[in-house]
C-alpha positions in Angstrom: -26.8 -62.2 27.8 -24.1 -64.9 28.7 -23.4 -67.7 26.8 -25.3 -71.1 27.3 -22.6 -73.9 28.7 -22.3 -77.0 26.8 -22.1 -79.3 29.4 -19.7 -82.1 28.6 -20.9 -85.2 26.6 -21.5 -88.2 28.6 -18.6 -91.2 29.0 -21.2 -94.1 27.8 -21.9 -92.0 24.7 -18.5 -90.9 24.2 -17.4 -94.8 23.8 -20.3 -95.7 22.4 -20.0 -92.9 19.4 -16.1 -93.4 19.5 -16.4 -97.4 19.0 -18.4 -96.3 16.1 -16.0 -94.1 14.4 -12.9 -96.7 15.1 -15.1 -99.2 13.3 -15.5 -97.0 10.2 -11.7 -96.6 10.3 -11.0 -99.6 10.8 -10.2 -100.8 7.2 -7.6 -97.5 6.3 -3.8 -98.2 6.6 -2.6 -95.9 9.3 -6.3 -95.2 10.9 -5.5 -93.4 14.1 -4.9 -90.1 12.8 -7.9 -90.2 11.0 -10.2 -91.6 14.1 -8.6 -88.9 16.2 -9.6 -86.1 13.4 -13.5 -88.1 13.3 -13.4 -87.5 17.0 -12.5 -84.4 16.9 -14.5 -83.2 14.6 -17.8 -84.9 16.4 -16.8 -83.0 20.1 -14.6 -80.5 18.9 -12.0 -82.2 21.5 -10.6 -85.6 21.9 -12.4 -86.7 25.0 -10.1 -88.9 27.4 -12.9 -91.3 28.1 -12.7 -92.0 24.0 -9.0 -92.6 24.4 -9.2 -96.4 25.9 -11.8 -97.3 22.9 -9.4 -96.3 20.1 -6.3 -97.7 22.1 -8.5 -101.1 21.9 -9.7 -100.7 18.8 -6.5 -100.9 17.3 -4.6 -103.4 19.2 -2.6 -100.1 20.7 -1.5 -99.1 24.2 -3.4 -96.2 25.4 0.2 -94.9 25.5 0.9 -94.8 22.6 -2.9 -93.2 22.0 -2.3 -90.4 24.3 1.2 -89.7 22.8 0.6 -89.4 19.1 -2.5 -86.7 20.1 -0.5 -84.9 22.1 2.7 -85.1 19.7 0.4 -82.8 17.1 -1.1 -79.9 18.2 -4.0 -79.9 16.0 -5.7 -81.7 18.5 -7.4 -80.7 21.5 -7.5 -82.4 25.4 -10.7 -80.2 26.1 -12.9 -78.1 24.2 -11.9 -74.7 22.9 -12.6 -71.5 24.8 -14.9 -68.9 23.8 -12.2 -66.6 22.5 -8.5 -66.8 21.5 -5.3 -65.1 19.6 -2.7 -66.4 17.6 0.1 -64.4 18.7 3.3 -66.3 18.4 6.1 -66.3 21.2 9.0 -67.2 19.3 11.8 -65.3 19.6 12.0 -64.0 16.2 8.2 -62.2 17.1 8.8 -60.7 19.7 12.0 -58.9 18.2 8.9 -57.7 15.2 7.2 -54.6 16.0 3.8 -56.3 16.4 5.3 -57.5 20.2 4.2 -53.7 21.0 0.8 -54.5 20.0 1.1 -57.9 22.0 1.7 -56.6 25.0 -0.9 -53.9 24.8 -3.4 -56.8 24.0 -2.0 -58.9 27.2 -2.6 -56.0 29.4 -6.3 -55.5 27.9 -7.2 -58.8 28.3 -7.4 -61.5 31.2 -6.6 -64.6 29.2 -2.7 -65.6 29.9 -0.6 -67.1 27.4 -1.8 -70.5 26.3 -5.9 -70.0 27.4 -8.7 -68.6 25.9 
């Protein structure tokens, strides 16, 4: 049976919920890690519509928004896939025996490097 599709939460309640977690922020020194974690952890992605209400929020361009979420890579642009590995691709790796097993999984599977 395939999985059910969780279709994408809406942009009114996106700002609307995102508003809300900015203003229980609000009062921390250093909120916008913390507000992007809250909204993370509410859609299991940072939304892009939720982007312009933090930027506001905080007296900050959505510039600046945009780059400290995509400077760490705990946070995600759009929600997770069904499925994923955590095979590394650093140089050091592939030189380990497991880049065998890698590329065996690579050829077993249709996700690409980077999807899930």
């Amino acid at each position: 049976m395939p999985a059910l599709a969780v279709p994408p939460p809406k942009a009114t309640e996106v700002s609307a919920r995102t508003a809300a977690i900015v203003a229980a922020h609000a009062g921390l020194e250093g909120p916008l890690l913390p507000i992007l974690h809250a909204v993370q952890a509410e859609y299991g992605f940072v939304p892009r519509e939720a982007l312009p209400v933090i930027a506001e929020g905080l007296n900050l361009s959505r510039a600046e928004v945009h780059g400290v979420m995509t400077f760490y890579h705990d946070f995600r642009t759009e929600p997770a896939g069904r499925s994923g590995s955590g095979m590394s691709g650093e140089v050091s790796s592939t030189m380990h025996p497991s880049s065998a097993i890698r590329s065996a999984a690579r050829r077993h599977s249709a996700a690409t490097s980077g999807s899930t």
